[in-house]
N, C-alpha and C positions, 0 to 999 in steps of 0.2 A: 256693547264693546267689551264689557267686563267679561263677560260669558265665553266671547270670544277669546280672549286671552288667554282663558284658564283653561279652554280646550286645548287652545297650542299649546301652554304649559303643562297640561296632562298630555300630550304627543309627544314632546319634549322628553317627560321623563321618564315614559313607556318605551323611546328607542333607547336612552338611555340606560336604560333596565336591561332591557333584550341585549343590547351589545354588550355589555357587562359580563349580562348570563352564558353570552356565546363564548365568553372570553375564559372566563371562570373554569365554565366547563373544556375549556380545550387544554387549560391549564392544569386542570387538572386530569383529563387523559394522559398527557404528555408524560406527567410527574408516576401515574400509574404504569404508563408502558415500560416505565422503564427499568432494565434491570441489568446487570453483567453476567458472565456466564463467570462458572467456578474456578481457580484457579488450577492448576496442574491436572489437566483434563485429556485423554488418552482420545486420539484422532484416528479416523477410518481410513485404510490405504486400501487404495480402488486397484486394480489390477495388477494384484502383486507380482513383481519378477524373484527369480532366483539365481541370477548370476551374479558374483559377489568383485567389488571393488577389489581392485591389488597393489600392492608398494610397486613404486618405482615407475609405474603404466603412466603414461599423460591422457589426460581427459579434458572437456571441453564443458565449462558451465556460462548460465546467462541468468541475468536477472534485466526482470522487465516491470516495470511499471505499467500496464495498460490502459489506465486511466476510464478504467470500465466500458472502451471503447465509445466516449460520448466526446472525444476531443479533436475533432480534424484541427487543421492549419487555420481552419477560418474561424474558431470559438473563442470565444472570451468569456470566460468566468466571471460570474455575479459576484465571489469571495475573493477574486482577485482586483476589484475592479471593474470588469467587464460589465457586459448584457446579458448573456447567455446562461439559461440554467438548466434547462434538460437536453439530453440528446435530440441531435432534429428529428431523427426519427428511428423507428425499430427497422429499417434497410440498414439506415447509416449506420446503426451498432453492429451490426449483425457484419458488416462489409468489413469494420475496422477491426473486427474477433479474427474473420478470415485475413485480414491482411497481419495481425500478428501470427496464426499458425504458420502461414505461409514464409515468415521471417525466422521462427521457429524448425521450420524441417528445412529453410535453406541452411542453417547453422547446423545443424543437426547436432544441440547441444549432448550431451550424456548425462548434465542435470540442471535442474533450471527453477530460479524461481521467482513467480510472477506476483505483485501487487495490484489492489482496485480491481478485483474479479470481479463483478456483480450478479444475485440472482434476488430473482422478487424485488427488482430496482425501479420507480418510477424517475428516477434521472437518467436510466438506463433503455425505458421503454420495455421495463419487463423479458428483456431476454434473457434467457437463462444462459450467461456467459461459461460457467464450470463443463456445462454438458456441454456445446459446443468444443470446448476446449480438448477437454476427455473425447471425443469423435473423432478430433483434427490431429491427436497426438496417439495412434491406437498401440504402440510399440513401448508405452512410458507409464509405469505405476506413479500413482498421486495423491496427493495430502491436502485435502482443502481445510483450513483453519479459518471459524470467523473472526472480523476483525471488525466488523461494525454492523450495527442495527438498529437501526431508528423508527422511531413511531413516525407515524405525517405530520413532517415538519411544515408548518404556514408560512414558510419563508423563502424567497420574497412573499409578499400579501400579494402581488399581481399575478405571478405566475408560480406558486410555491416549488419546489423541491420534491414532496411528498417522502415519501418513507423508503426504507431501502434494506438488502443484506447485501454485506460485502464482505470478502476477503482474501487472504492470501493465498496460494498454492505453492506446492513442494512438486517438480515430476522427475523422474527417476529412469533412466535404460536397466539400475542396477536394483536385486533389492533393498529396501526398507524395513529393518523388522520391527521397528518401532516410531510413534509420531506422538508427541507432546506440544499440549497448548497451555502457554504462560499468560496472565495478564501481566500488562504496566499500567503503572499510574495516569492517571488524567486527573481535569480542572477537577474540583468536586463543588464549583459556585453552576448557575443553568448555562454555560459554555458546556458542560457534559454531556446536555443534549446537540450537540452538534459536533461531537469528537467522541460516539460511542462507541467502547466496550475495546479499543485497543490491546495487541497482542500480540504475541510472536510463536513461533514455533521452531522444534528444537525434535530434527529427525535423523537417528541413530540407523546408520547403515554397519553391516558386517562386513573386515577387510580378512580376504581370503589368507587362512595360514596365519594367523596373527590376532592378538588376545587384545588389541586396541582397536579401537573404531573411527570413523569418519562422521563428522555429524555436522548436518547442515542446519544454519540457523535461517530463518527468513521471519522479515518483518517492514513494516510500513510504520514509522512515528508519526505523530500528529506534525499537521503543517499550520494551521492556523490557531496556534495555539501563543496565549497572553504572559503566559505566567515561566517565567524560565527556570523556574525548583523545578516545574514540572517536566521541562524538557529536557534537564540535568537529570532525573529523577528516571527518565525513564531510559534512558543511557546505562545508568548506573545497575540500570536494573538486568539489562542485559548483557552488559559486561559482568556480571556476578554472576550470572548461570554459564558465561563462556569459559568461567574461571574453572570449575567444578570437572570440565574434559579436560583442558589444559594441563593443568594440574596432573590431571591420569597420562600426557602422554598421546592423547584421541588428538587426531588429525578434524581442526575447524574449522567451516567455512562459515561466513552470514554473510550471503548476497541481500542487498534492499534498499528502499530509497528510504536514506536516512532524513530527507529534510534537513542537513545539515553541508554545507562544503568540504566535501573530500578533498579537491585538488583545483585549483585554479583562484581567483579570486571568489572570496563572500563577499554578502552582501547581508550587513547588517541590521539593518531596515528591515529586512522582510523576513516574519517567524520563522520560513521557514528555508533561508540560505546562510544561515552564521556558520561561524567557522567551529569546522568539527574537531570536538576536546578531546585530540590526541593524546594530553596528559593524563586524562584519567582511561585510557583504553585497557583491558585486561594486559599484566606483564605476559610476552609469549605470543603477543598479537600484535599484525601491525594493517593499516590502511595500504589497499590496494584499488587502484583509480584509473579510469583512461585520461588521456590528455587531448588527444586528436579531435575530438568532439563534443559539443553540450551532451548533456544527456538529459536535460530538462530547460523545456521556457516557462516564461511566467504567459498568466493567462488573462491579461489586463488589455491586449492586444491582440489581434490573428496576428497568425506568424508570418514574418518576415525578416530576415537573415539581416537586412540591410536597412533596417531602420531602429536607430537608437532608443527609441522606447522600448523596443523587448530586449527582454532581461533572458542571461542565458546562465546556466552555469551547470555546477558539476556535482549531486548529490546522490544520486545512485554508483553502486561498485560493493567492494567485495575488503569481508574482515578476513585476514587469515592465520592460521598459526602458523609459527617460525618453521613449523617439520614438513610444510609445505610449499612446493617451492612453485611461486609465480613464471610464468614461461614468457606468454604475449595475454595482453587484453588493450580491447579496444570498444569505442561504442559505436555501433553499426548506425551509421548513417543516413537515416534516411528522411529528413526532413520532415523529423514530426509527423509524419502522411496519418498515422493510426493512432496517434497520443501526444499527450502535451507533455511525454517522457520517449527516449529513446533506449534500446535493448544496449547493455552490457555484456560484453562475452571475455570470458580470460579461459586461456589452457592452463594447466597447472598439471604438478604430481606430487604423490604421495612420497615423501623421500623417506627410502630405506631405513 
């Protein structure tokens, strides 16, 4: 009986061991994958054009959150609540890439720009979302800036997440002759590993006849994120580089989803709908917002218009300078069909 015992207590302590050792070691992959890229980093513009922006013209831009094409109406997120952690499948992504191009050339924006691109995604099912994009837009120069990179994340333990690159893009009718990538702040406790390597970018176009510029910012801020210095922190951060064109006179836009309440009610509660600190915005700039429609649900529910659990609100739209005069915008409608955000469009011009 003794003998017995101490064999199950040497089993005992032999899984014990091994599970440790698996644990040890994952932890410390994690800790090794990880890195950020450098700051003020000079970005590749794929298909350059040469026809240059002009005072006075109206133009048509759109910011889209696409949610790496992994979010129909029916998903629910695992970080929001939900069940749901990968896309259901590499059809399903690939369907919701075509149904944003296709939203895309019905607008037929003149610049745009989109959030949660993914490539080498395993939440994504590995499509490589950029090149699809770049096929479906063949008329529009573009700026893909990373915004996130993760080792394989084990999380959930049932059905993990696995590893991913994501990020933003800039596309253009007009040209670009320059693209810069900025970091911002993040946690720096292991929340870092699941809010990697955040960023914006800041692309310098030429205005025909005229010694100022037009410069578009785009960025995606952390949505599940604990700590609020950091989500002031990383505001602040970009309001201090809008200030530097301002300043000179350069016509700014920053279309993005702020994770923050542009217009309608916040919602406190949730990291990532509080109400957006107009007071500290760059002097020279101001929020511009659709009213007529969400432009984002929460993902704790499939979507349904009509049932008080889903949360709707309004946190993508567009920063602008005062020298730029807003015309219409609105968020194109379309019932969440390809994301758990909806596309932003405003006209606008360069005033004189």
């Amino acid at each position: 009986m003794k003998n017995r015992l101490k064999l199950i207590g040497k089993i005992l302590v032999s899984i014990i061991l091994v599970f440790a050792l698996i644990i040890g070691s994952y932890v410390i992959y994690v800790y090794a994958q990880y890195h950020r890229l450098p700051n003020d980093m000079k970005q590749t513009i794929k298909n350059p054009q040469t026809q240059q922006v002009e005072l006075g013209q109206t133009y048509k831009m759109m910011t889209f959150n696409i949610g790496y094409g992994s979010y129909p109406p029916s998903f629910n997120f695992f970080m929001d609540g939900g069940d749901d952690v990968r896309a259901y499948s590499k059809s399903a992504v690939k369907s919701a890439i075509q149904e944003d191009i296709r939203l895309i050339n019905k607008e037929k924006p003149d610049f745009g720009n989109i959030q949660e691109i993914d490539w080498q995604g395993d939440r994504s099912q590995q499509v490589n979302e950029p090149q699809m994009v770049r096929a479906g837009l063949p008329d529009y120069t573009s700026v893909l800036t990373q915004n996130y990179d993760s080792a394989y994340l084990f999380y959930p333990v049932t059905k993990p997440i696995g590893k991913a690159k994501s990020g933003i893009m800039t596309y253009s009718k007009y040209e670009i002759e320059s693209s810069t990538r900025y970091k911002l702040p993040i946690e720096t406790n292991f929340n870092k590993f699941f809010d990697l390597d955040r960023a914006f970018s800041v692309s310098i176009l030429p205005i025909k006849n005229s010694d100022k510029k037009f410069v578009i910012f785009n960025t995606h801020l952390s949505a599940f994120i604990t700590d609020q210095k950091i989500q002031k922190q990383q505001l602040l951060t970009l309001f201090d580089e809008m200030k530097k064109y301002v300043s000179k006179g350069d016509y700014v836009i920053c279309g993005a989803d702020y994770n923050h309440a542009l217009a309608g009610k916040a919602h406190p509660e949730l990291t990532w709908m509080k109400e957006f600190p107009t007071e500290n915005l760059t002097k020279g700039m101001r929020v511009v917002a659709p009213t007529n429609a969400p432009t984002v649900r929460s993902l704790d529910y499939a979507y349904d218009k009509k049932n008080p659990k889903n949360t709707f609100g309004i946190i993508d739209g567009f920063l602008v300078s005062n020298n730029i005069k807003d015309l219409k915008i609105q968020t194109i409608d379309n019932q969440f069909k390809s994301s758990d955000h909806q596309p932003v469009v405003m006209d606008f011009s360069l005033e004189k």
